[in-house]
C-alpha positions in Angstrom: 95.8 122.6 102.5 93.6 121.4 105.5 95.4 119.8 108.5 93.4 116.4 108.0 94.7 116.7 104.0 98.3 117.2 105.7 98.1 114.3 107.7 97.2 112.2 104.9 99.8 113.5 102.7 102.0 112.1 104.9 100.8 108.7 105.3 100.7 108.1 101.7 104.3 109.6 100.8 105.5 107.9 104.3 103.8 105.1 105.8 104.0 101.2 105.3 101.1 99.6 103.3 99.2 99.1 100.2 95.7 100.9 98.6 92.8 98.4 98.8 90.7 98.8 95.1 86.9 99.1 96.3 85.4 100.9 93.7 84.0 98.2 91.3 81.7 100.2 89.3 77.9 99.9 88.0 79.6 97.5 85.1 82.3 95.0 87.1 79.7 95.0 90.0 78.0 91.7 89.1 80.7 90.0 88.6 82.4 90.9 92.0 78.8 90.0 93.6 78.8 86.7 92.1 82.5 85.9 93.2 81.0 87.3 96.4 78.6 84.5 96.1 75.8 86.4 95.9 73.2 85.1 93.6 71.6 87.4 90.9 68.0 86.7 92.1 68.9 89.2 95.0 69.1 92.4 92.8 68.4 93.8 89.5 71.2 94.6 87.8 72.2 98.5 87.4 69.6 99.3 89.9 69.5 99.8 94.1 69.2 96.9 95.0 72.7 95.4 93.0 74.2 98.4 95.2 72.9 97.8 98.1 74.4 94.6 97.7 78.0 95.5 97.3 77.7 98.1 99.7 77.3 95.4 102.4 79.7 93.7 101.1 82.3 96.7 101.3 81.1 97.7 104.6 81.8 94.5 105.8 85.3 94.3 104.5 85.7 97.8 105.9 84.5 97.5 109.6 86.5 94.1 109.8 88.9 94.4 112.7 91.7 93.2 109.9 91.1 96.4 107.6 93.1 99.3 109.0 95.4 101.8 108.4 98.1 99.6 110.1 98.6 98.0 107.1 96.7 99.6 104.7 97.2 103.3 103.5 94.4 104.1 101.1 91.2 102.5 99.9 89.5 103.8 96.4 85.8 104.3 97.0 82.9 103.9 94.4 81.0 107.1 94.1 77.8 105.4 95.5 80.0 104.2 98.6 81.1 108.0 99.3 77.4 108.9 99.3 76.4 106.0 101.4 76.9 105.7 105.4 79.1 103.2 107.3 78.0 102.5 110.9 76.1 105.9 110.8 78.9 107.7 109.6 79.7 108.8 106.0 81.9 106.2 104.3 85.1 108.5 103.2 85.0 109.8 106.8 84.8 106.5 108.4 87.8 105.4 106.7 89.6 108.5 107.7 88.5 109.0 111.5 87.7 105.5 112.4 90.4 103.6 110.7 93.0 105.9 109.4 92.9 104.8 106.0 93.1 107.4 103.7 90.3 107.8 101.1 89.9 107.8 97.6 87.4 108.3 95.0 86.8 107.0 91.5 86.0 109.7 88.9 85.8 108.4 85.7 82.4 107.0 84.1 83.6 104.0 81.9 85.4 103.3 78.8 84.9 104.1 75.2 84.7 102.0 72.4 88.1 100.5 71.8 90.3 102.6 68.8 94.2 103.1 68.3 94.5 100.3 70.4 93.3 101.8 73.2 90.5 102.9 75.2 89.9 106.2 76.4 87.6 107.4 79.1 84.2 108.8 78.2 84.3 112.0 79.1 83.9 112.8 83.0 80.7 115.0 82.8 80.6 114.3 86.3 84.1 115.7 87.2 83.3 118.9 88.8 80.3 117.3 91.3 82.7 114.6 92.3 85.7 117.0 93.5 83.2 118.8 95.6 81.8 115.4 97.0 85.7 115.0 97.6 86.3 118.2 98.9 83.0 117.4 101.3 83.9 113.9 102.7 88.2 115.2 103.1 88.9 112.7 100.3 92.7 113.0 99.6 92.4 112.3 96.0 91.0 110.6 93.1 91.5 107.6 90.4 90.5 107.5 87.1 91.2 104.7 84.7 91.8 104.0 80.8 93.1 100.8 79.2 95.7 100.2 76.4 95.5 97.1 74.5 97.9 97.0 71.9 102.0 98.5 71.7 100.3 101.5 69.1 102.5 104.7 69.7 99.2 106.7 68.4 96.9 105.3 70.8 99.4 105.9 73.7 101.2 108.8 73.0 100.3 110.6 69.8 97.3 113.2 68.8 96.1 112.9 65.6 93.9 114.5 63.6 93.2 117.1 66.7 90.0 114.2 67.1 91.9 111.5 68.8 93.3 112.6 72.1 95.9 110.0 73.1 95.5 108.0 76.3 98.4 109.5 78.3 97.4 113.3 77.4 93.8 112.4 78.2 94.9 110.8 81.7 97.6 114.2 82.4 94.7 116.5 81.5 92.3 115.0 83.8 95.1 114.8 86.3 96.0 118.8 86.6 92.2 119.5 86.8 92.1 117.4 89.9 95.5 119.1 91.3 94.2 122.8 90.7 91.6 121.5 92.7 93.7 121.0 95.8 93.6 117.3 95.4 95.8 114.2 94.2 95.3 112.2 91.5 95.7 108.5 90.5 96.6 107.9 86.9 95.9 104.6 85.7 96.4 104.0 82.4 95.9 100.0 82.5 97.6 97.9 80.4 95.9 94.5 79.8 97.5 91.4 80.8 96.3 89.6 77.9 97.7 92.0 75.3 100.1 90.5 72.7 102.2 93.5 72.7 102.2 94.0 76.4 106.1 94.5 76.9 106.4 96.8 74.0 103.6 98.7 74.9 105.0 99.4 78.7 108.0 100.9 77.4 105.9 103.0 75.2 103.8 104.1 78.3 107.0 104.4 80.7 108.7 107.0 78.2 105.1 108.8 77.8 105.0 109.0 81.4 108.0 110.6 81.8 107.8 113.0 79.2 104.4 114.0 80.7 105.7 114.1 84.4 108.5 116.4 83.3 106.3 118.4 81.8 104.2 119.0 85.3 104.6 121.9 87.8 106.8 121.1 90.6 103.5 121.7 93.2 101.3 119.2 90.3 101.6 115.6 92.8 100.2 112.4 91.2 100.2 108.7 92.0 100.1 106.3 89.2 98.6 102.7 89.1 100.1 100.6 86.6 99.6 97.3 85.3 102.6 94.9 86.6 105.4 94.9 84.4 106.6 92.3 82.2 110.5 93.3 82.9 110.7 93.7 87.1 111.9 97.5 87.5 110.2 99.1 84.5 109.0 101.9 86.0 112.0 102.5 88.6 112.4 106.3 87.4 108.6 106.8 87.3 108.5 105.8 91.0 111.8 108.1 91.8 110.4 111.2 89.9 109.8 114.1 92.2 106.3 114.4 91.0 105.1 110.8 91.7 104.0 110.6 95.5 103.4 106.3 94.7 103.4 104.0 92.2 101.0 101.4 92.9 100.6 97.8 91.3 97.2 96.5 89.8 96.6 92.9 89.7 94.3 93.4 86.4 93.2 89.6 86.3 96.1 87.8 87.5 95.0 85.8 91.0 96.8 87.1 94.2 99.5 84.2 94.5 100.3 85.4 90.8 99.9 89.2 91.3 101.7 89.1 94.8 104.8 87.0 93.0 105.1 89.8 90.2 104.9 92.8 92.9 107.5 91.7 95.1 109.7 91.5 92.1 109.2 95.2 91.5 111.3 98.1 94.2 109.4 100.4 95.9 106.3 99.7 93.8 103.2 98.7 96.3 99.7 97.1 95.1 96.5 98.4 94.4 94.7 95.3 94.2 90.8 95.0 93.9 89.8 91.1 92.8 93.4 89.9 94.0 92.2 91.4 97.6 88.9 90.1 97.5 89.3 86.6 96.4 87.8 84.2 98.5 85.6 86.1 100.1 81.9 84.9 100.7 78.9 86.4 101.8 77.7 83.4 104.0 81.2 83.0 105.5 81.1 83.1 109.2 82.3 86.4 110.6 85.3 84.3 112.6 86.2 83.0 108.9 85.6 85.8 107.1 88.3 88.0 109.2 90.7 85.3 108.5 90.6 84.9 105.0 90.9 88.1 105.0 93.8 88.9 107.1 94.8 86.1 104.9 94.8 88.5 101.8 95.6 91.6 103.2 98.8 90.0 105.3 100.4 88.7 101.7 99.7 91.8 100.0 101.5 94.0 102.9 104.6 91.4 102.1 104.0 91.9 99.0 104.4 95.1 99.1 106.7 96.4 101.8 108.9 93.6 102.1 108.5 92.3 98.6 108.7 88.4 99.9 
């Protein structure tokens, strides 16, 4: 383990803070450009120019005086992000050295179609280049996301047929390949917030996650981002399980006020929060207003999050 990986190890397990979500992908970009405020008839969907639109638009988020380690611990980068520069440095490492935010990168390439009441990843054909892009930029670790939209014990937990490989496995098995790899992983296993079943499918997932995280070897580290729980508390053992370095909070649709409110109800669990941190934010804003709204956001997160008020 390098000494910068050292050093990060210990801000995540240690410090005070939350991990700002910056990796909206090829798909979810539009709509965070147009929330931006940035009309369509500046890019062409799917192509360079869409991401050289968000990439200002992170960049300026990230070089704001009110984005720092001080108050936040992590930030998950898009892989187009990692291989793109920030104030002539490379974006991961700007993070690290200039802000002390420790970086994170985003390895999964979408969803499949939905089936068991759940969607899995595609499969990350991609995997292998992106830990070495990791390993290249001192990237602590990595997040890869599925979704589970229905309380269907198959879909989360079960294999069947030896086709279907169940959400949870999928997510552990993706995990371990990332720790082997010297790195730490994110598991997020999203449930949505619209789901009828959404209670009964958390307790599904919080027994699954256990039986999974017993199951790992005591050196096997992994964070897990999880949709905010229905019952306040849910996931209190996942969070005090000697394998979990964090349990972090998505906001998965709710606004801040709403996801902030729901965090602060949960112990020891901090947020994760992509639209929820960006909310408000405009591309014509002045940069004066722009840093306030902003400190705005990241300010009731932090509470949020460390002193749950």
């Amino acid at each position: 383990m390098t000494n910068t990986c050292d050093k990060q190890l210990y801000k995540i397990e240690n410090a005070p803070g939350f991990i700002a979500a910056l990796d909206q992908s090829g798909g979810s970009t539009p709509k965070a450009l147009t929330l931006y405020g940035v009309p369509k008839t500046w890019y062409v969907e799917g192509e360079e120019s869409m991401f050289d639109q968000v990439h200002k638009m992170r960049e300026r988020i990230i070089t704001s005086q009110e984005f720092t380690g001080e108050r936040i611990l992590a930030a998950i980068l898009f892989e187009d992000t990692t291989r793109r520069e920030i104030e002539g440095m490379p974006s991961a490492k700007y993070l690290w050295e200039k802000k002390g935010i420790v970086p994170m990168l985003k390895i999964d390439q979408g969803l499949e179609a939905e089936a068991h009441g759940v969607q899995l990843m595609k499969p990350l054909t991609k995997l292998d280049d992106l830990i070495e892009l990791s390993k290249e930029n001192d990237i602590f670790g990595t997040k890869a996301r599925s979704v589970i939209k229905l309380a269907n014990e198959q879909g989360i937990k079960v294999r069947a047929l030896n086709k279907y490989q169940a959400i949870v496995q999928q997510q552990f098995n993706v995990g371990k390949k990332v720790c082997e790899a010297g790195l730490y992983p994110i598991i997020e296993p999203e449930i949505d917030i619209n789901s009828p079943e959404k209670e009964e499918a958390e307790n599904i997932l919080k027994n699954v996650l256990m039986e999974n995280l017993n199951n790992l070897k005591p050196e096997e580290k992994v964070m897990l981002k999880l949709t905010l729980p229905t019952v306040p508390n849910l996931y209190k053992e996942v969070i005090a399980h000697p394998n979990v370095l964090r349990v972090v909070g998505l906001s998965g649709g709710y606004n801040r006020s709403e996801a902030n409110a729901l965090l602060a109800q949960n112990e020891n669990m901090i947020a994760s929060f992509s639209r929820a941190l960006t909310e408000g934010l405009k591309a014509d804003d002045s940069d004066e207003y722009f840093d306030t709204k902003l400190d705005d956001a990241i300010g009731s997160i932090y509470f949020a999050s460390v002193e749950k008020i």
